[in-house]
C-alpha positions as CSV (number, residue, x, y, z in Angstrom):
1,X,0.0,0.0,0.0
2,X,3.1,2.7,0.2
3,X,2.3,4.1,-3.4
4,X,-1.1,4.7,-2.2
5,X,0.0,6.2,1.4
6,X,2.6,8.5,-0.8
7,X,-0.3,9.7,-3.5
8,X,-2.7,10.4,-0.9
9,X,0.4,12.5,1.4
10,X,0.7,14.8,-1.8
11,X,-2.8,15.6,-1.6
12,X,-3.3,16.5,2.2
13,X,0.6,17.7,2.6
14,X,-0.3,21.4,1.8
15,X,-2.0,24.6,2.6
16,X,-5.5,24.5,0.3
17,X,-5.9,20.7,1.1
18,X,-9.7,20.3,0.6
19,X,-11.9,16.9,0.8
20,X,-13.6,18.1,-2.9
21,X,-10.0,17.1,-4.0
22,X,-9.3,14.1,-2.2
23,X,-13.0,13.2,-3.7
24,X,-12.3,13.7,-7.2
25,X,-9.0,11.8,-6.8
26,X,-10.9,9.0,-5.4
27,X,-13.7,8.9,-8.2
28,X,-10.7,9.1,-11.2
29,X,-9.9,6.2,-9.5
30,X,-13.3,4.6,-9.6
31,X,-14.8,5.2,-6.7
32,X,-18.9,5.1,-7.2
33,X,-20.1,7.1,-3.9
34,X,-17.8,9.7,-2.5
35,X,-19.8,12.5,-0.3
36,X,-18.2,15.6,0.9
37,X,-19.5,18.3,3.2
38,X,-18.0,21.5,4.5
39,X,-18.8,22.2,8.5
40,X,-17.8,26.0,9.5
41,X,-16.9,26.2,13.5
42,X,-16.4,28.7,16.0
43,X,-12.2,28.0,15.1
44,X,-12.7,27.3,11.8
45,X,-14.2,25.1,9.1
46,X,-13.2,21.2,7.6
47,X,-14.0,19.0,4.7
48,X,-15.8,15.5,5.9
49,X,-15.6,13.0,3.8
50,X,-17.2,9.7,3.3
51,X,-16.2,6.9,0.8
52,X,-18.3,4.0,0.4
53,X,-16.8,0.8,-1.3
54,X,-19.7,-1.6,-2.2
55,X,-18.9,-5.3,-1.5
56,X,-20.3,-8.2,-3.5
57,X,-22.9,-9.6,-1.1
58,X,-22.9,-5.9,1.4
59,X,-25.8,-4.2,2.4
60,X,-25.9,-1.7,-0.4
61,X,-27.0,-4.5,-2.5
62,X,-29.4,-6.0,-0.6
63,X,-27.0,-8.5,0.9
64,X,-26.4,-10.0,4.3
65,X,-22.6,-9.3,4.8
66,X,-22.1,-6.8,7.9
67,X,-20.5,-3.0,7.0
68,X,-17.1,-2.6,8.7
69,X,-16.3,1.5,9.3
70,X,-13.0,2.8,9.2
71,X,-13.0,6.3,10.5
72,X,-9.9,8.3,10.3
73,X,-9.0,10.5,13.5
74,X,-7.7,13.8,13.9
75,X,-8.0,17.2,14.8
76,X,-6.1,18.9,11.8
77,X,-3.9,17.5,8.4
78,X,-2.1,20.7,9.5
79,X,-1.5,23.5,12.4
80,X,-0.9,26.4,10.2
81,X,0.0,29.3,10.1
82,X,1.7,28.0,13.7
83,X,3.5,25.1,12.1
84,X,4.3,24.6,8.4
85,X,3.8,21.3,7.3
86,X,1.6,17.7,7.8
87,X,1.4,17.3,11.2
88,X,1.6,14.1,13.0
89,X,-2.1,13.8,14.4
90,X,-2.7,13.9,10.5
91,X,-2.2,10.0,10.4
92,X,-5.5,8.6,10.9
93,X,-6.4,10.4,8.0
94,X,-3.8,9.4,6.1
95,X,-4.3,6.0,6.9
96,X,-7.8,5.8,6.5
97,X,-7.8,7.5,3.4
98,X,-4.8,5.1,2.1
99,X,-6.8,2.5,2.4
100,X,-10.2,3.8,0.7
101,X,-8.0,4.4,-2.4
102,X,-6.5,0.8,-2.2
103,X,-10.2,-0.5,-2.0
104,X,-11.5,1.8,-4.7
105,X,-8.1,0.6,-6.9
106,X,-8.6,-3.5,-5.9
107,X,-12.6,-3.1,-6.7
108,X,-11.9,-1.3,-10.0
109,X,-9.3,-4.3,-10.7
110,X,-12.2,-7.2,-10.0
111,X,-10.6,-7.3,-6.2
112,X,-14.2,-7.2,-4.6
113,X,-14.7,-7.8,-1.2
114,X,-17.8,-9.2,-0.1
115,X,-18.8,-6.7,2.1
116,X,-19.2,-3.0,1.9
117,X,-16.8,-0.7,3.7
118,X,-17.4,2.9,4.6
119,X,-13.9,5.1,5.2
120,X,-14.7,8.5,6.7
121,X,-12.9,11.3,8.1
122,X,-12.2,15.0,7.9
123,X,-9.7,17.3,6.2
124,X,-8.8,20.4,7.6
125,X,-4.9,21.9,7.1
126,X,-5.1,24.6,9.7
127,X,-6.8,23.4,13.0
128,X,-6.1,25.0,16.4
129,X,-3.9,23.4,19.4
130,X,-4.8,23.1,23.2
131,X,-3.0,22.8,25.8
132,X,-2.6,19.0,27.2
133,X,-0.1,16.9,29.5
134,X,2.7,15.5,28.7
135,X,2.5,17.3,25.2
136,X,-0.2,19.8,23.4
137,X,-3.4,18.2,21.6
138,X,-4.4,19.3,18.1
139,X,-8.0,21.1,18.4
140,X,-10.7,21.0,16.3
141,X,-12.5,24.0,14.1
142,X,-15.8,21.7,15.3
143,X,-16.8,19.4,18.4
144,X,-16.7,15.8,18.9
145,X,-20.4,15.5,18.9
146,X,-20.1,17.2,15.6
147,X,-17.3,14.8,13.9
148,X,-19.3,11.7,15.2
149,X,-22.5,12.5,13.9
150,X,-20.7,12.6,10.1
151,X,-18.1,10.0,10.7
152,X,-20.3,7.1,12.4
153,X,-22.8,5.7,10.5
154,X,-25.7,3.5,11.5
155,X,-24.6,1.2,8.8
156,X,-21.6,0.5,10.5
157,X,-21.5,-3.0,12.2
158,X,-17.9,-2.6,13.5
159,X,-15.6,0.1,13.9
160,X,-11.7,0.4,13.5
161,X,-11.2,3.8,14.6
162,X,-7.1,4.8,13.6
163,X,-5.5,7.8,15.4
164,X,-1.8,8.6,16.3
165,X,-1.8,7.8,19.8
166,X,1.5,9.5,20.2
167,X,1.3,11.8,22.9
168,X,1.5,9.6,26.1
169,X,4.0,7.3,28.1
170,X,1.7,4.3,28.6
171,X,2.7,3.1,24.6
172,X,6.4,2.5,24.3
173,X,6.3,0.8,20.1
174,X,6.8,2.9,17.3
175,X,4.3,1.4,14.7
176,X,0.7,0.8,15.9
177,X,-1.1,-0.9,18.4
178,X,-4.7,-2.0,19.3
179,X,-7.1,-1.7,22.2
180,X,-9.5,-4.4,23.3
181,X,-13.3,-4.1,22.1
182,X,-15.3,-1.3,23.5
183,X,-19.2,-1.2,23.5
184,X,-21.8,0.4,25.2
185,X,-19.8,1.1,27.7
186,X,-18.2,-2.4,28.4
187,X,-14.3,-2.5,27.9
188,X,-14.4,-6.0,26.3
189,X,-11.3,-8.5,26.0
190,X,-9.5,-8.1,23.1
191,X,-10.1,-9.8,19.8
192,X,-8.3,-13.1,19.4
193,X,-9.3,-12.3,15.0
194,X,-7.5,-8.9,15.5
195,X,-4.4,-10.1,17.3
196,X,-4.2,-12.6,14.8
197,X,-4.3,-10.7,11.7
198,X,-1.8,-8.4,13.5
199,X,0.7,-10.2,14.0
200,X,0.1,-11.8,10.2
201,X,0.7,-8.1,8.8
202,X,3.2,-7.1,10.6
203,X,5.0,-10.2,11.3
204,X,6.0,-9.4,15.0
205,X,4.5,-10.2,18.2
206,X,0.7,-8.2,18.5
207,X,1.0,-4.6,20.7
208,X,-1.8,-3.8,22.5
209,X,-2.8,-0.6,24.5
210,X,-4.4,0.0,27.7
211,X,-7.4,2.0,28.5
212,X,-9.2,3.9,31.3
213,X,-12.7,4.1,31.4
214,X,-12.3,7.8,31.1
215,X,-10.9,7.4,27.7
216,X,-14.6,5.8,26.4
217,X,-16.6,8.7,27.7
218,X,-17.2,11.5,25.7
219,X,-15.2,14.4,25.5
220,X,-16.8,16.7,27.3
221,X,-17.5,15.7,31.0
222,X,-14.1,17.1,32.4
223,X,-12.2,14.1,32.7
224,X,-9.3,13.1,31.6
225,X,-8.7,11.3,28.0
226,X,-5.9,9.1,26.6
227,X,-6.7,10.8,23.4
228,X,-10.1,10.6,20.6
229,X,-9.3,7.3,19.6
230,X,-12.3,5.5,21.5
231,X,-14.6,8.8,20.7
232,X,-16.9,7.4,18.1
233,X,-17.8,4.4,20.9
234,X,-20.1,7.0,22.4
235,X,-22.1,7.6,19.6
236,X,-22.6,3.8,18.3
237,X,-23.8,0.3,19.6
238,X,-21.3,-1.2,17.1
239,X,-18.4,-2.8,18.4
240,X,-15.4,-0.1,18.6
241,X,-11.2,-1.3,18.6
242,X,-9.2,1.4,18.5
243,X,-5.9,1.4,16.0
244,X,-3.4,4.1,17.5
245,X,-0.1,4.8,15.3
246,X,2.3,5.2,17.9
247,X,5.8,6.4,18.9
248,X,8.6,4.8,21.7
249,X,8.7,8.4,22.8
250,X,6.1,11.3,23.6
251,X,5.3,12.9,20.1
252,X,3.2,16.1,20.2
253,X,0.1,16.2,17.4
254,X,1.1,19.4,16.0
255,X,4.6,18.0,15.4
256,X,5.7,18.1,11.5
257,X,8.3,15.9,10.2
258,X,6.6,13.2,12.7
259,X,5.0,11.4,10.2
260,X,6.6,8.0,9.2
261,X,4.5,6.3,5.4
262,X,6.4,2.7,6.2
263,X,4.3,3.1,9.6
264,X,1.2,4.3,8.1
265,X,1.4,1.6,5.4
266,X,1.9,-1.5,7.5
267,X,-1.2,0.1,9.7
268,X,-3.5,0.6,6.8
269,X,-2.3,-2.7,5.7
270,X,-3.5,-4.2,8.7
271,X,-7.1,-2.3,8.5
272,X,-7.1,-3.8,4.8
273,X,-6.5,-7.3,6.1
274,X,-9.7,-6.7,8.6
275,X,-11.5,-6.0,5.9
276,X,-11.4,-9.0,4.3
277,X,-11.7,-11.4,6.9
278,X,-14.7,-9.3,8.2
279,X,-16.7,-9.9,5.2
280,X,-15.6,-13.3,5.1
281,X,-16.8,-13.7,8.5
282,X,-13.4,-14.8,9.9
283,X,-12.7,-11.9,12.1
284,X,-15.1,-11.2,15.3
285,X,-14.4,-7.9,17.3
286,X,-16.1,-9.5,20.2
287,X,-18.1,-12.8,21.6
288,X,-21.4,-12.1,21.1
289,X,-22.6,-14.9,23.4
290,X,-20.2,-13.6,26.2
291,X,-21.6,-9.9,25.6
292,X,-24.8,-11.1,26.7
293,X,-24.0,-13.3,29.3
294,X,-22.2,-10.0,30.7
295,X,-25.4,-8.2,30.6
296,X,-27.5,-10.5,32.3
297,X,-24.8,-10.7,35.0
298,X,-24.3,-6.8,35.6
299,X,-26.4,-4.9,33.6
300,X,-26.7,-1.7,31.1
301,X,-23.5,0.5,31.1
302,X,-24.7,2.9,28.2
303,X,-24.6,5.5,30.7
304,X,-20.5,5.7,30.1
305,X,-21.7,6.8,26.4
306,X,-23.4,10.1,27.8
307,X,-21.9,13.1,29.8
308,X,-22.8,11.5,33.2
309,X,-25.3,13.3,35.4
């Protein structure tokens, strides 16, 4: 996948990066259903954009393969005019959008998978910064509750949610690693499929990061978060892994020259992978059997998907 993580670096890797021109890369490429739409903040406005990649026997034809989601997450491509450059919290989109064009390029090539695959995430190469321990976050021109409503979809069954996770001392790998399955507010074990395919791709020994059960409440309530990689869980009853692109040392997000495409490609590589077993129904996020049993035994805990009381 590196040509694809280089062609889609030229197109975010500057100042007038836009999702209209990500999209009409994408369709000269083949892609059938591409949807862009402009949001204007209070800091600013950014491009989200949705690509959907039809599978042979998905939903979009009327079949009864389940829809993975990929959702690419960030703050900014780009902290201008305070830093010059692609930033690192750029690499979920990156990576997400990587592998949209790779699925776009295999389906136009007779590569179809048999389920359909929405990609989604948001383009914008001059977002704010905050101010965050151990290193500053990357802001947002709009609000979490914002970016979830356009980057989950109902028609999502499962979720692989890809952000650099960089910014911390609890993840000592450069590369990326996974958390376990989160939904509804249950921190679930992780998938034995995932940790598989992992080490498959990468051909190393699966990495695997903790979380809080801060980090799967929304943003928001005043506590603390690892970073947005868990975000869309509050918004979704689809089972949610996280896929953060990490460092061996504390990276800030608005850092340029931070990005590494060998990285990014063996990560979209790995979401790639998913995507096939999904729709061949060799890959489960989590036990569904167990799930329930968990239930029975202590309850509803979609309360940790809400701001609290």
């Amino acid at each position: 996948m590196l040509k694809q993580v280089v062609d889609m670096y030229e197109l975010l890797d500057k100042p007038n990066a836009s999702g209209e021109e990500v999209a009409n890369f994408l369709r000269k490429k083949g892609a059938k259903e591409v949807v862009v739409e402009k949001i204007e903040g209070e800091k600013g406005s950014t491009d989200f954009i949705k690509v959907v990649i039809e599978g042979s026997n998905g939903k979009r034809k009327v079949g009864n393969v389940p829809t993975l989601g990929v959702i690419g997450r960030l703050g900014g491509l780009g902290a201008r005019p305070e830093m010059t450059g692609f930033v690192s919290d750029g690499d979920g989109a990156l990576t997400a959008l990587s592998v949209a064009l790779k699925l776009v390029q295999m389906h136009s090539n007779g590569d179809i998978l048999k389920g359909d695959v929405i990609v989604t995430t948001n383009i914008c190469p001059d977002a704010p910064t905050i101010p965050h321990k151990p290193v500053p976050f990357m802001d947002s021109p709009v609000g979490m509750e914002t970016m979830n409503r356009l980057e989950v979809t109902e028609e999502m069954d499962a979720i692989l949610s890809i952000d650099a996770t960089k910014g911390n001392k609890v993840i000592n790998t450069r590369g990326f690693a996974i958390s376990p399955t989160v939904k509804e507010g249950y921190i679930l074990k992780v998938s034995d499929s995932l940790l598989d395919i992992m080490m498959r791709t990468t051909g190393k020994m699966p990495k695997v990061f903790p979380l809080a059960q801060q980090d799967i409440t929304p943003y928001g309530n005043g506590l603390y978060h690892l970073n947005s990689v868990l975000q869309p869980t509050t918004s979704t009853s689809a089972p949610v892994v996280g896929v953060a692109i990490t460092s061996e040392v504390p990276v800030t997000g608005c850092a340029t020259g931070a990005t590494h495409p060998i990285d990014i490609e063996m990560t979209g590589r790995f979401v790639l992978e998913v995507a096939k077993d999904f729709g061949e129904n060799k890959c489960e996020f989590y036990d569904k059997e167990e799930f329930n049993k968990i239930i029975k035994l202590y309850g509803d805990l979609k309360k940790f998907q809400t701001l609290g009381e």
